[in-house]
NUKEDREN-292494 format. One line per field, with one value per residue: residue number from 1; x, y, z of N, C-alpha, C in turn. Coordinates in pm, 1 decimal. Layout:
residues N
nr	NUM	...
n_u	X	...
n_v	Y	...
n_w	Z	...
ca_u	X	...
ca_v	Y	...
ca_w	Z	...
c_u	X	...
c_v	Y	...
c_w	Z	...
end
This chain:
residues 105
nr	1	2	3	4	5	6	7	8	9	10	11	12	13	14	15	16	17	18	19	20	21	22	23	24	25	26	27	28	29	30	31	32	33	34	35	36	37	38	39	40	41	42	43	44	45	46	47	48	49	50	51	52	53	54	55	56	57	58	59	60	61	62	63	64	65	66	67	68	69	70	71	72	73	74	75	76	77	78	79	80	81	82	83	84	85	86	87	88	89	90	91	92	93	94	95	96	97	98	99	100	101	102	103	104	105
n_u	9331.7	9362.3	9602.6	9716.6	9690.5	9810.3	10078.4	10105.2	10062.3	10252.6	10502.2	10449.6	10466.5	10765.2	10868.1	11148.2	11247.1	11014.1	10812.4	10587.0	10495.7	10431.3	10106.4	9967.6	9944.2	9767.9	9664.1	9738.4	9517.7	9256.7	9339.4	9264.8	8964.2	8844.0	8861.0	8718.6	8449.4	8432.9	8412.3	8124.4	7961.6	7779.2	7700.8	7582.4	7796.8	7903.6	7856.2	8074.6	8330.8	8490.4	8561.1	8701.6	8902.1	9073.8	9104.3	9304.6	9496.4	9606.0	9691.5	9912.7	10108.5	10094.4	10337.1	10520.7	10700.4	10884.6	11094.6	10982.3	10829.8	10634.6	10590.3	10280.3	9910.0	9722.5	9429.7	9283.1	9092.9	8844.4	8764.1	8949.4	9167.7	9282.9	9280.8	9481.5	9473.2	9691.9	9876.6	9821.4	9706.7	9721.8	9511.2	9456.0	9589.7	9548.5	9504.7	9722.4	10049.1	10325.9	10324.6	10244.9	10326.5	10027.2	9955.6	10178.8	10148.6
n_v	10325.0	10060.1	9995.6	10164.4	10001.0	9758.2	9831.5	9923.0	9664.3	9552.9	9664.4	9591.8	9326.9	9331.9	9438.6	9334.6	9196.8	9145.9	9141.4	8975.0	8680.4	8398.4	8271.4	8033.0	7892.5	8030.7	7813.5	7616.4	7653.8	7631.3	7316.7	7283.9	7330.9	7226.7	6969.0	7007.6	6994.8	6800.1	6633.5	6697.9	6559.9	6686.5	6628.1	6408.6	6109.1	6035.3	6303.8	6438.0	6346.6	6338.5	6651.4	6621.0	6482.6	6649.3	6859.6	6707.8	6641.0	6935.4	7001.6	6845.7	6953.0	7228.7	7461.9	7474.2	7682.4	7774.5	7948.4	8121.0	8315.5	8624.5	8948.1	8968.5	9179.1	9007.1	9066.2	9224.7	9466.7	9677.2	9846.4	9821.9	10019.2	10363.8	10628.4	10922.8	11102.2	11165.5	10908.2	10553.8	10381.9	10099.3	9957.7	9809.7	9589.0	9290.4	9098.5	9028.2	8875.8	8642.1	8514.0	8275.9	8415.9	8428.4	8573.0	8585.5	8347.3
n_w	8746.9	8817.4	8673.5	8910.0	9138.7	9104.0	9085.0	9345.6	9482.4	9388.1	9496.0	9734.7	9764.4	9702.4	9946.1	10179.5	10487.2	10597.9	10886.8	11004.0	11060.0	10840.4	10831.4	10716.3	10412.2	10116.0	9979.8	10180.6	10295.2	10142.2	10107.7	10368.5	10379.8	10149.9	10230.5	10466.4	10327.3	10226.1	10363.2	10510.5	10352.6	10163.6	9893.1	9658.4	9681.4	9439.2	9287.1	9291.2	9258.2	9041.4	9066.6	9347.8	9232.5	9066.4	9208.5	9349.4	9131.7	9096.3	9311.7	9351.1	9124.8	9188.7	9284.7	9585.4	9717.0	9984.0	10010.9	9809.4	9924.6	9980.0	10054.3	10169.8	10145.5	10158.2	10142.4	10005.4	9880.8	9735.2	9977.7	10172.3	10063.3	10045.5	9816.3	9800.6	9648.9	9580.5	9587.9	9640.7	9906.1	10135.3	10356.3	10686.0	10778.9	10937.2	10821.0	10697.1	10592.1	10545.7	10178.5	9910.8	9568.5	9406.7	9176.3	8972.7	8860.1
ca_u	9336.0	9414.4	9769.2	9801.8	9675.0	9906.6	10210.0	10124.7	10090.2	10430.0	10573.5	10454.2	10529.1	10887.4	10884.7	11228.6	11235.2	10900.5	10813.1	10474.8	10499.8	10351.1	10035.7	9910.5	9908.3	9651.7	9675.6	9710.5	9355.4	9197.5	9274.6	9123.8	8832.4	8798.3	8855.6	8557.6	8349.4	8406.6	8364.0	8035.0	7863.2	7645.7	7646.6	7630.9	7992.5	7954.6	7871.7	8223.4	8479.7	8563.0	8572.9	8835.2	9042.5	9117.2	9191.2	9420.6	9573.5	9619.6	9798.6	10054.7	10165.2	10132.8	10464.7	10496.0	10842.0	10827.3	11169.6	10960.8	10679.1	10658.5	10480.8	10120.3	9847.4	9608.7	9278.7	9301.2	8919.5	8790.8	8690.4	9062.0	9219.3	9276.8	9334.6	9527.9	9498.5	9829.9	9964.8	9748.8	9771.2	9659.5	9473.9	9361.7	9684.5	9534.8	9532.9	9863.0	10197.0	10408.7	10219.5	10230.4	10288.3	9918.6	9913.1	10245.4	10114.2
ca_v	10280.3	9924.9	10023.2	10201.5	9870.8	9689.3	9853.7	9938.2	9577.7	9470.5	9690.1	9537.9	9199.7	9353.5	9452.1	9300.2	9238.9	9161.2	9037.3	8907.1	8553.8	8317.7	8168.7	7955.3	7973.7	8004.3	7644.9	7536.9	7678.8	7539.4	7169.5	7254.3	7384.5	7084.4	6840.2	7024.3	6971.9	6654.9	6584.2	6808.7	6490.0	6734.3	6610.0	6277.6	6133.3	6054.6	6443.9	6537.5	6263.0	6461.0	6791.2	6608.3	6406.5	6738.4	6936.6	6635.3	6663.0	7053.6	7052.1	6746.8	7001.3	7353.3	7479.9	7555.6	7668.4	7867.4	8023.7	8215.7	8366.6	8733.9	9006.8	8979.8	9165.0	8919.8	9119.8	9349.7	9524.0	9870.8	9851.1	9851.1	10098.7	10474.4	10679.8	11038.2	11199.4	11138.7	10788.4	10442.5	10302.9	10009.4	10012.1	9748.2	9486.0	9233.8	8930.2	9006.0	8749.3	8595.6	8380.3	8273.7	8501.3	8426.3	8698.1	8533.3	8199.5
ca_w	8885.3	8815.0	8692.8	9074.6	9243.9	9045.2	9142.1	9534.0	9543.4	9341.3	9594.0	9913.6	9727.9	9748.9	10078.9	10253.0	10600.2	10629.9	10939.7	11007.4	11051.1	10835.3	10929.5	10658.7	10259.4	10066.9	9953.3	10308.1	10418.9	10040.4	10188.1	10494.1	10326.3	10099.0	10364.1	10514.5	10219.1	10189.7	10515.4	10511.7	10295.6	10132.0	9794.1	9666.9	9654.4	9284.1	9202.4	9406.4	9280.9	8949.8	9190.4	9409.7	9176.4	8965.6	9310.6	9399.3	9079.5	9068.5	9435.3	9256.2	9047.3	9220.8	9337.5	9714.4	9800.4	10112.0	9993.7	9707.0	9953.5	9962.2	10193.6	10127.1	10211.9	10188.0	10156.4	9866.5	9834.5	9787.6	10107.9	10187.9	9983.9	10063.0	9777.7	9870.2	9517.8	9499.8	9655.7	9687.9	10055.0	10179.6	10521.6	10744.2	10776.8	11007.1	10754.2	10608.5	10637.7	10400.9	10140.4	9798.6	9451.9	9287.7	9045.4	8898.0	8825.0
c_u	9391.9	9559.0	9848.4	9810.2	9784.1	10018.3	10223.6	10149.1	10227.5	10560.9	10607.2	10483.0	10696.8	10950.7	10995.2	11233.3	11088.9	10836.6	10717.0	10469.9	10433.6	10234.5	9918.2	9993.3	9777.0	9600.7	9644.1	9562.0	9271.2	9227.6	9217.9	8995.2	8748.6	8765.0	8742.6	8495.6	8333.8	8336.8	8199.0	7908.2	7737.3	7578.6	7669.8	7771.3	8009.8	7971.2	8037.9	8294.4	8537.2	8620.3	8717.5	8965.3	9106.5	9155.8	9307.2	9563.1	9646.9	9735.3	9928.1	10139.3	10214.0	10262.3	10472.7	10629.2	10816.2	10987.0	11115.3	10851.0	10774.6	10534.9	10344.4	9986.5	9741.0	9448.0	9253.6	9166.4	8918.2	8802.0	8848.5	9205.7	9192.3	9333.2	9366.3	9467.3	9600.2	9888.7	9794.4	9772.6	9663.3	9649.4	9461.7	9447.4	9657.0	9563.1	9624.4	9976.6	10225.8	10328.1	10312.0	10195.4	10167.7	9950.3	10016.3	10229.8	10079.5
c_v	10137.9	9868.3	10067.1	10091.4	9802.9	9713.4	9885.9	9750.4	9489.9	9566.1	9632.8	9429.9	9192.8	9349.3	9332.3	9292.0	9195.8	9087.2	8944.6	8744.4	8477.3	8219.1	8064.4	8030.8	7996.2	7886.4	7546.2	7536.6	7607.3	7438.6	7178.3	7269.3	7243.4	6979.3	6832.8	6970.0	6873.0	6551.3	6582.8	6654.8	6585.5	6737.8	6484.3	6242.2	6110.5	6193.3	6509.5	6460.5	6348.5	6563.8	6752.2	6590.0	6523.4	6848.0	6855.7	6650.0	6829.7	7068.4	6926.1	6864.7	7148.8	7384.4	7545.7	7525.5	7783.3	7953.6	8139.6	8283.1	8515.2	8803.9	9033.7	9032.0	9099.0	8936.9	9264.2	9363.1	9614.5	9924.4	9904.6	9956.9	10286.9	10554.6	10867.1	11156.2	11218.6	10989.9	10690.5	10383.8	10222.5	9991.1	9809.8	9581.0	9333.5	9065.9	8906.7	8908.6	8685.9	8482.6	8375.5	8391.2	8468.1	8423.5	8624.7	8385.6	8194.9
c_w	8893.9	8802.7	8819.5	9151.2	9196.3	9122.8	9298.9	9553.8	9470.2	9440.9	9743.0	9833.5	9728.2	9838.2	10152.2	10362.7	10673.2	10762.1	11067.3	10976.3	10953.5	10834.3	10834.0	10522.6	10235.5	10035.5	10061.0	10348.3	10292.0	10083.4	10291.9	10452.2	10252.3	10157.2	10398.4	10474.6	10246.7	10280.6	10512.5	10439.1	10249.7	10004.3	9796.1	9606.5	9459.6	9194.9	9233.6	9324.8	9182.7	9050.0	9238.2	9343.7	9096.8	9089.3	9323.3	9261.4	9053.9	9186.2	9417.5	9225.1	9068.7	9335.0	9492.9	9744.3	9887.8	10094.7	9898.5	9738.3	9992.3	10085.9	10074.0	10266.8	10267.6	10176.1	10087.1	9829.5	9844.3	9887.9	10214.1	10130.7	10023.0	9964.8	9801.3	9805.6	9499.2	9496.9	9642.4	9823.2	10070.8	10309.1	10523.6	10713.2	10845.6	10937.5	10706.1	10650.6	10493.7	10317.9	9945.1	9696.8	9336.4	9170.6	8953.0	8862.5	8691.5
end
């Protein structure tokens, strides 16, 4: 089964044309998230600074070209998955849009 997931989703990562706008990366919504945190004061700032300074250095270095985003569905779970007994399909598109290739990192 893991070999079918695989390839349904190097297909829709194919997918040409695709044309669901955009509406964040993944990367983008992780600084909001952090920001939160940080914001959030809910630890003391000395337990966090490691935490940050090793996010700050990770998004230095991670590659965001918006020429190399692909169709994603965004929400790949069991929960989402219909198998036929023959074919894999993926239900339930609502979070999908062009994002970042993960899996190839």
């Amino acid at each position: 089964m893991d070999l079918l997931v695989a390839q349904t989703l190097a297909r829709v990562h194919s997918l040409r044309g695709f044309q669901k706008p955009r509406v964040g990366s993944y990367f983008d919504a992780m600084d909001r998230l952090v920001s939160a945190f940080r914001a959030a004061n809910l630890l003391p700032p000395d337990q966090l600074d490691e935490l940050f300074r090793r996010y700050a250095d990770l998004i230095k270095v991670y590659p965001r070209n918006d020429a190399e985003l692909v169709a994603s569905h965004n929400d790949v779970k069991p929960q989402n998955m219909v198998f036929d007994g023959d074919r894999l399909w993926l239900v339930d598109w609502e979070a999908a849009f062009l994002n970042e290739l993960l899996c190839s990192r």
